[in-house]
C-alpha positions in Angstrom: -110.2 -139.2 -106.3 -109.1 -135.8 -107.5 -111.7 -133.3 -107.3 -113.1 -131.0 -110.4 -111.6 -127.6 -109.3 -108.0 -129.9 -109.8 -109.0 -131.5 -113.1 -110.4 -128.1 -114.4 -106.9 -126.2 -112.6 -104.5 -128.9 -114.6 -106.7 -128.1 -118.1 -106.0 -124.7 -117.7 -102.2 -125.1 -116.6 -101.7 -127.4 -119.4 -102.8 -125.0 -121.7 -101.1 -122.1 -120.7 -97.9 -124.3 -120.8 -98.4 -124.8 -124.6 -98.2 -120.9 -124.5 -94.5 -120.2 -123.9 -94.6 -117.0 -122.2 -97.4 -115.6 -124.2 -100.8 -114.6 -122.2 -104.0 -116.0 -122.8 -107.8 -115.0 -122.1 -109.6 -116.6 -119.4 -112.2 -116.7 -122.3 -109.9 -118.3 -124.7 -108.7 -120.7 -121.7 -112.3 -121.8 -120.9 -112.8 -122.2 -124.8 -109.9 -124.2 -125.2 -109.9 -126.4 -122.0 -114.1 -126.6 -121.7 -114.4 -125.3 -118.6 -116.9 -123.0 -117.6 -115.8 -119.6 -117.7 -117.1 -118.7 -114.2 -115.4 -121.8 -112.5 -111.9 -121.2 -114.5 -112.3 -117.5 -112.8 -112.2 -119.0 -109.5 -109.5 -121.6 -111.1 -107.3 -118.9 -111.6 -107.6 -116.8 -108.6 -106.3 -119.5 -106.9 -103.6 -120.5 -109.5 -102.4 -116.6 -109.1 -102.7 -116.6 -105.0 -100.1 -119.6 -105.2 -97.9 -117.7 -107.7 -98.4 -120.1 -110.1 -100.0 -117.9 -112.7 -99.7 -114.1 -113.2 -102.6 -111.8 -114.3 -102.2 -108.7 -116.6 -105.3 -106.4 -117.3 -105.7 -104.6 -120.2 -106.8 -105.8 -124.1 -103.9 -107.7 -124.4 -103.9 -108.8 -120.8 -104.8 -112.6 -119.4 -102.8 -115.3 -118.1 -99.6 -116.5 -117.8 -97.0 -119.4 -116.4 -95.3 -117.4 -113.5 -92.7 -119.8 -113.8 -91.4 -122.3 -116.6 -93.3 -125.4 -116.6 -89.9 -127.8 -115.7 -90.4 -126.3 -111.6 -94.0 -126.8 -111.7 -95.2 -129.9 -110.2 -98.5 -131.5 -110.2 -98.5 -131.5 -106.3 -97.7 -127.8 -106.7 -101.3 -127.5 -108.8 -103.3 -129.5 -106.7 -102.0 -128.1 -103.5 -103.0 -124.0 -105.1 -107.1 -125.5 -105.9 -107.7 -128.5 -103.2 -104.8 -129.8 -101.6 -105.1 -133.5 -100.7 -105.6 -134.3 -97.5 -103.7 -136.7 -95.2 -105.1 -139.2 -92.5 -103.5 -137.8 -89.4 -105.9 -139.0 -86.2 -108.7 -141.4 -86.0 -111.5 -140.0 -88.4 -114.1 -141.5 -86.1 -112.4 -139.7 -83.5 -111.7 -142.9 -81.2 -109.4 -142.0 -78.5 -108.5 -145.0 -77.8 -106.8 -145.0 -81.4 -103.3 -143.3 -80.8 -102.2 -144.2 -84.0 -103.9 -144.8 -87.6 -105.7 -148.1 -87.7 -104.5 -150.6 -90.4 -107.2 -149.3 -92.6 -106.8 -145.8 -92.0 -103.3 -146.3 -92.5 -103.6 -147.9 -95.5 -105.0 -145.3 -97.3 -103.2 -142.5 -95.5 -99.8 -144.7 -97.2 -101.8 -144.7 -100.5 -102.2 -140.7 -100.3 -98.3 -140.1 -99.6 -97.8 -141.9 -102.6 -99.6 -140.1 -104.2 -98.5 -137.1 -103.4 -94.7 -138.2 -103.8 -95.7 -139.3 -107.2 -97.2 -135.5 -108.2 -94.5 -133.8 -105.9 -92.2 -135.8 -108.3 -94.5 -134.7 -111.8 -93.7 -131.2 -113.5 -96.0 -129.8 -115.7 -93.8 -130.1 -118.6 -93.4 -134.4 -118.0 -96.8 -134.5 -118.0 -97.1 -132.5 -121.9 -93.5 -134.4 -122.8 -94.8 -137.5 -121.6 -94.4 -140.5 -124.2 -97.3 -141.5 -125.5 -99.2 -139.3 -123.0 -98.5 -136.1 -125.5 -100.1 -136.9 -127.6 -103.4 -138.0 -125.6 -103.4 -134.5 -124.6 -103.0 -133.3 -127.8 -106.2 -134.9 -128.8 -108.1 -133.7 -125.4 -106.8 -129.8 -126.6 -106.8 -130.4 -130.4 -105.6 -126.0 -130.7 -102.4 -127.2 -128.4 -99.1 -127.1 -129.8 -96.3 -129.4 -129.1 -93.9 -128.3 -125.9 -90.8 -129.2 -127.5 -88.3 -129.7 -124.7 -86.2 -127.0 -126.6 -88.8 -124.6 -125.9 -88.3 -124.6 -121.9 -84.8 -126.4 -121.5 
């Protein structure tokens, strides 16, 4: 349902995350989270353009977190690559549907739920997350533990 630009864009947000304030490569990034170092350059343009990520040039330069990752949301991440999009008018474009049909209304509930769930998501829930940490952990074997010390 979510598309690979937001998959690759959460990889590369987790991992800076596990950073705490320290930059990393785009190289190292695409190393780490496996994706291809062209697509995480796109990734990350967009990441920057919704000031969730800063950019620093220079041989120590790279990315970081532009803000802790408590008041970044999911929603927040997915909104900055591909935003999901909501059901508003008939998508058959029937104008004798003034409102949603049950289906279409259906799904367009199912979306809002969606989106309430990762509006409601930080970034650091999803690394703190019991039992979920640790799945991460294994998808990013390099990625330290967020301790909730470490951004509290």
């Amino acid at each position: 349902m979510l598309s690979q630009s937001v998959e690759y864009a959460l990889r590369a947000m987790s991992h800076l995350a596990t950073k705490q304030g320290s930059s990393a490569s785009a190289l190292a990034i695409s190393q780490i989270t496996r994706v291809p170092h062209g697509y995480l350059s796109k990734i990350m343009r967009s990441l920057v353009r919704a000031n969730l990520v800063r950019s620093f040039r220079g041989p120590n330069g790279g990315f970081v977190l532009a803000r802790d990752p408590t008041g970044i949301t999911v929603l927040d991440i997915v909104n900055a690559v591909d935003p999901i999009k909501r059901i508003l008018s008939c998508p058959l474009d029937n104008p004798l549907h003034m409102t949603l049909c049950p289906l279409h209304k259906c799904l367009d509930d199912a979306v809002q739920r969606m989106q309430d769930v990762f509006r409601s998501t930080t970034l650091a829930s999803v690394l703190d997350a019991a039992g979920h940490a640790g799945a991460c952990r294994s998808l990013f074997p390099m990625m330290p533990t967020l301790r909730k010390e470490d951004h509290a």
